[in-house]
N, C-alpha and C positions, 0 to 999 in steps of 0.2 A: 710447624709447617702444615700440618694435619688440620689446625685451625685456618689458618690462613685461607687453603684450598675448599673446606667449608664456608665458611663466610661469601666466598666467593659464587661459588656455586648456588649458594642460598640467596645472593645479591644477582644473580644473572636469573635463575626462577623467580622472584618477585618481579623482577621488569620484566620477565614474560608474563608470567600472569597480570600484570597492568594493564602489558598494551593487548594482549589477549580481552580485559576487561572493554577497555576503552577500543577497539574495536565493535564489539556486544554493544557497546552504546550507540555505537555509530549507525550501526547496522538496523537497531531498532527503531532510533531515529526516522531513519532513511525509508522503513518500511511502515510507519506510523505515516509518514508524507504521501506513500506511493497510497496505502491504501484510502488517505484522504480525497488522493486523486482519483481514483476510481469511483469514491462514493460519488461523486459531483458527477463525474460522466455518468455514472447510470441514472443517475437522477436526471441529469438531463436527455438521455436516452427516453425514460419512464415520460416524461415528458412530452415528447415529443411523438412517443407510439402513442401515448392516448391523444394528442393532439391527431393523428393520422386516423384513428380509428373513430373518430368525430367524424372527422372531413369524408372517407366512406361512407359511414353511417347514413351519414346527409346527403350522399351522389345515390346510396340505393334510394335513398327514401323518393327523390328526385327521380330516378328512374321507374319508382314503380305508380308513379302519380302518370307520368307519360304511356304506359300498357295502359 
Protein backbone atom coordinates (compact mmCIF):
# COMPACT_ATOMS: atom_id res chain seq x y z
CA UNK A 1 0.00 0.00 0.00
CA UNK A 2 2.94 2.17 0.98
CA UNK A 3 4.11 1.84 -2.57
CA UNK A 4 1.18 2.46 -4.21
CA UNK A 5 0.66 5.88 -2.35
CA UNK A 6 4.28 6.72 -3.36
CA UNK A 7 4.05 6.19 -6.96
CA UNK A 8 1.25 8.19 -6.80
CA UNK A 9 2.44 10.93 -5.19
CA UNK A 10 5.62 10.95 -7.29
CA UNK A 11 3.13 10.55 -10.56
CA UNK A 12 1.16 13.76 -9.25
CA UNK A 13 4.89 15.97 -8.61
CA UNK A 14 6.10 15.05 -12.13
CA UNK A 15 3.00 16.57 -13.74
CA UNK A 16 3.39 19.36 -11.59
CA UNK A 17 6.70 20.02 -12.36
CA UNK A 18 5.81 19.57 -16.35
CA UNK A 19 3.20 21.85 -16.36
CA UNK A 20 5.13 24.17 -14.03
CA UNK A 21 7.91 23.56 -16.83
CA UNK A 22 5.66 24.12 -19.74
CA UNK A 23 4.36 27.18 -18.21
CA UNK A 24 8.25 28.65 -18.04
CA UNK A 25 8.19 28.08 -21.65
CA UNK A 26 5.31 29.76 -22.26
CA UNK A 27 5.99 32.67 -20.37
CA UNK A 28 9.40 33.17 -21.97
CA UNK A 29 8.02 32.87 -25.03
CA UNK A 30 5.49 35.45 -24.53
CA UNK A 31 8.20 37.83 -23.08
CA UNK A 32 10.88 37.03 -25.89
CA UNK A 33 7.57 38.65 -28.23
CA UNK A 34 6.63 41.45 -25.84
CA UNK A 35 10.25 42.54 -25.76
CA UNK A 36 10.42 42.18 -29.66
CA UNK A 37 7.67 44.50 -29.60
CA UNK A 38 9.15 47.03 -27.74
CA UNK A 39 12.46 47.08 -29.67
CA UNK A 40 10.48 48.13 -32.98
CA UNK A 41 8.51 50.80 -31.04
CA UNK A 42 11.56 52.41 -29.77
CA UNK A 43 13.20 52.12 -32.97
CA UNK A 44 10.46 53.74 -34.41
CA UNK A 45 10.18 56.34 -31.72
CA UNK A 46 14.31 56.80 -32.21
CA UNK A 47 13.26 57.52 -35.42
CA UNK A 48 11.04 59.71 -35.57
CA UNK A 49 12.74 62.11 -32.63
CA UNK A 50 15.46 62.50 -34.90
CA UNK A 51 13.40 62.99 -37.65
CA UNK A 52 11.66 65.96 -35.38
CA UNK A 53 14.88 67.27 -34.25
CA UNK A 54 15.89 67.80 -38.16
CA UNK A 55 12.69 69.48 -38.78
CA UNK A 56 13.60 72.10 -35.64
CA UNK A 57 16.95 72.29 -36.49
CA UNK A 58 15.86 73.62 -39.96
CA UNK A 59 12.76 76.04 -38.52
CA UNK A 60 15.61 77.73 -36.25
CA UNK A 61 18.07 77.81 -38.97
CA UNK A 62 14.95 79.53 -40.82
CA UNK A 63 14.50 81.74 -38.19
CA UNK A 64 17.61 83.03 -37.64
CA UNK A 65 18.35 83.98 -41.42
CA UNK A 66 14.82 86.22 -41.03
CA UNK A 67 16.55 88.43 -37.49
Amino acid sequence: MIVVVWQVAASWRARMLAGREDEYKRLARKYAELLEDNTEILRRYTDELTETRRSVASMERMMRELD
